[in-house]
C-alpha positions in Angstrom: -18.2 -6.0 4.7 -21.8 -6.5 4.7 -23.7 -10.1 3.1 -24.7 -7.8 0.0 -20.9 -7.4 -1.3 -18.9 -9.6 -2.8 -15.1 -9.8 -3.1 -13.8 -9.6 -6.6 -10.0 -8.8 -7.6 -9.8 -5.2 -9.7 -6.5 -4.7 -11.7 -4.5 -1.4 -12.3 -2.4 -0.9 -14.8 1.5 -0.8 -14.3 4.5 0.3 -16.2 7.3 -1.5 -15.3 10.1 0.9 -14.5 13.5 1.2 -15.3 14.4 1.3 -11.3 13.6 -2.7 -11.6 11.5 -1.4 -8.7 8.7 -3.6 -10.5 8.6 -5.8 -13.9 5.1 -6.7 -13.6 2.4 -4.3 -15.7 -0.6 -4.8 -13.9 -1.4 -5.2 -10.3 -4.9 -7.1 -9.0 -6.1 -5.8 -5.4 -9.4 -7.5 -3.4 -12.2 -5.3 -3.2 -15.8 -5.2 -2.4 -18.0 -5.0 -5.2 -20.3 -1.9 -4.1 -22.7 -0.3 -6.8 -22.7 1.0 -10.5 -19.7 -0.3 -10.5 -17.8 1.2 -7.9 -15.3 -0.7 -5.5 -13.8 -0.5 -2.3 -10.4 -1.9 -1.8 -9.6 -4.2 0.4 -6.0 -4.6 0.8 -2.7 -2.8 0.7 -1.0 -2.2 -2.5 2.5 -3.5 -3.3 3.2 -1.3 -6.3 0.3 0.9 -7.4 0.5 4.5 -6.5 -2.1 7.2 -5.3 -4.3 4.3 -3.7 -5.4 2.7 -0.4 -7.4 0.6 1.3 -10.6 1.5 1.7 -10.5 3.5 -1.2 -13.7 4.2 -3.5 -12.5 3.1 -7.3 -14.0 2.9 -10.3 -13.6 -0.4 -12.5 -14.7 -1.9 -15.8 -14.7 -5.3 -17.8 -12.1 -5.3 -20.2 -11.7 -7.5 -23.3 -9.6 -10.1 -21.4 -12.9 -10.0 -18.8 -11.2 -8.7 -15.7 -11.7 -5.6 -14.2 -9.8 -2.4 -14.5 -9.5 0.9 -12.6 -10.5 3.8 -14.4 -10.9 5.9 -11.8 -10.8 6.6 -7.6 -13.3 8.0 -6.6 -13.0 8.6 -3.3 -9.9 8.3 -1.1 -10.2 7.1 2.1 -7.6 8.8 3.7 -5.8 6.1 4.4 -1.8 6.4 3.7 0.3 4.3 2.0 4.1 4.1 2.4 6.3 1.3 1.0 9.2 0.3 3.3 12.5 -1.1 1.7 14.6 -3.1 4.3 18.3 -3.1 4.4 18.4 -6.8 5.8 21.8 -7.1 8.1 21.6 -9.9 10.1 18.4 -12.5 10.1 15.6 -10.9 7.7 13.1 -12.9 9.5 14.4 -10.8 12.8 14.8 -7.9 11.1 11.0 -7.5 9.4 9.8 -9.0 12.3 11.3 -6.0 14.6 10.7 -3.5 12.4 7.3 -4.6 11.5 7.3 -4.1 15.7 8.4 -0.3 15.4 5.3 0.5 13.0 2.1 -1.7 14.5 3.4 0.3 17.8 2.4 3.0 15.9 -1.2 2.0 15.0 -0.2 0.4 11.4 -0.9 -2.1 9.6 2.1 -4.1 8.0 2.4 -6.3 5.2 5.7 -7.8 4.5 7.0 -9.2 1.4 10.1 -11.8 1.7 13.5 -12.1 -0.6 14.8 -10.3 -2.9 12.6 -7.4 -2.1 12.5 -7.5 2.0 9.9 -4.9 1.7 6.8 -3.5 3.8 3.9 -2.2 2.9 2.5 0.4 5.6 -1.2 1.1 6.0 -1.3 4.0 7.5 -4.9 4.9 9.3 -6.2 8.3 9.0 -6.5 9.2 12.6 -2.6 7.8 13.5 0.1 9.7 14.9 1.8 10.6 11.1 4.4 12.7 13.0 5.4 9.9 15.0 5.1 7.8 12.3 7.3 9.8 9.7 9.6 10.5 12.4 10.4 7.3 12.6 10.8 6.7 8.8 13.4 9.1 8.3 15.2 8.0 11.8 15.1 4.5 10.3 16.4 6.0 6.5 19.4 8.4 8.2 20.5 5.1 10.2 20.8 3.2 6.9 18.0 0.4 8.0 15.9 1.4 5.2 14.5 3.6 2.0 10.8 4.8 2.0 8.5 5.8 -1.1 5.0 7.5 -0.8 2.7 5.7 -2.1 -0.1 7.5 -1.2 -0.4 10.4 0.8 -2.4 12.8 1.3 -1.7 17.4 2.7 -1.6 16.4 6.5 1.6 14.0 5.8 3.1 16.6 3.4 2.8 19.1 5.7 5.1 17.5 8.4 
């Protein structure tokens, strides 16, 4: 990030779903305030879909004077995948381990403590997404976890 941008938090707009995957109807994400009101996130998302870091998005002031998405305008081809943990034995351990499995991969983790025991993946556009979504349904046929696609792009549908 260069001196001439500034960090400012951008919201997206949620629906909770029935799932209880998420109760919350909006979700704030850092990003870098660019130009003419264009953004480029800076962080991982936990429950918005069809976005990653380092994506281009368009935002505007709303009456309650944050800023919401309206738009992406560029994706960055970066991939997002959201890891649910079934937790047998020490969580700590067990994201810790897995977390392992994945940065070995070239991704970044996030991890989010009880009661979701979740990851979020940021998958780089130049990584190994066979390897990587081999080892996402290995983990899922074994029972150590679910996945969901948070944001993907041809190259990991094609695999």
């Amino acid at each position: 990030m260069s001196d001439s941008e500034s960090m400012v938090q951008v919201r997206f707009h949620l629906v909770p779903d029935a799932q209880a995957r998420t109760s919350v109807e909006s979700e704030g994400l850092w990003a870098s305030e660019l130009s003419d009101g264009t953004f480029r996130l800076a962080n991982v998302p936990w429950f918005v879909t069809g976005v990653a870091f380092d994506d281009i998005v368009e935002a505007e002031s709303g009456a309650d004077g944050r800023l919401w998405v309206t738009r992406v305008r560029h994706w960055s081809g970066r991939h997002v995948v959201r890891v649910s943990l079934n937790i047998q034995g020490d969580p700590n351990v067990v994201v810790e381990h897995v977390g392992t499995e994945f940065t070995n991969l070239g991704v970044d983790v996030e991890s989010m403590g009880p009661p979701s025991w979740m990851l979020a993946l940021d998958i780089p556009a130049e990584a190994d997404l066979g390897a990587i979504k081999g080892l996402l349904r290995a983990g899922t046929e074994a029972g150590r976890w679910t996945f969901e696609e948070a944001c993907v792009g041809a190259r990991w549908d094609d695999l």
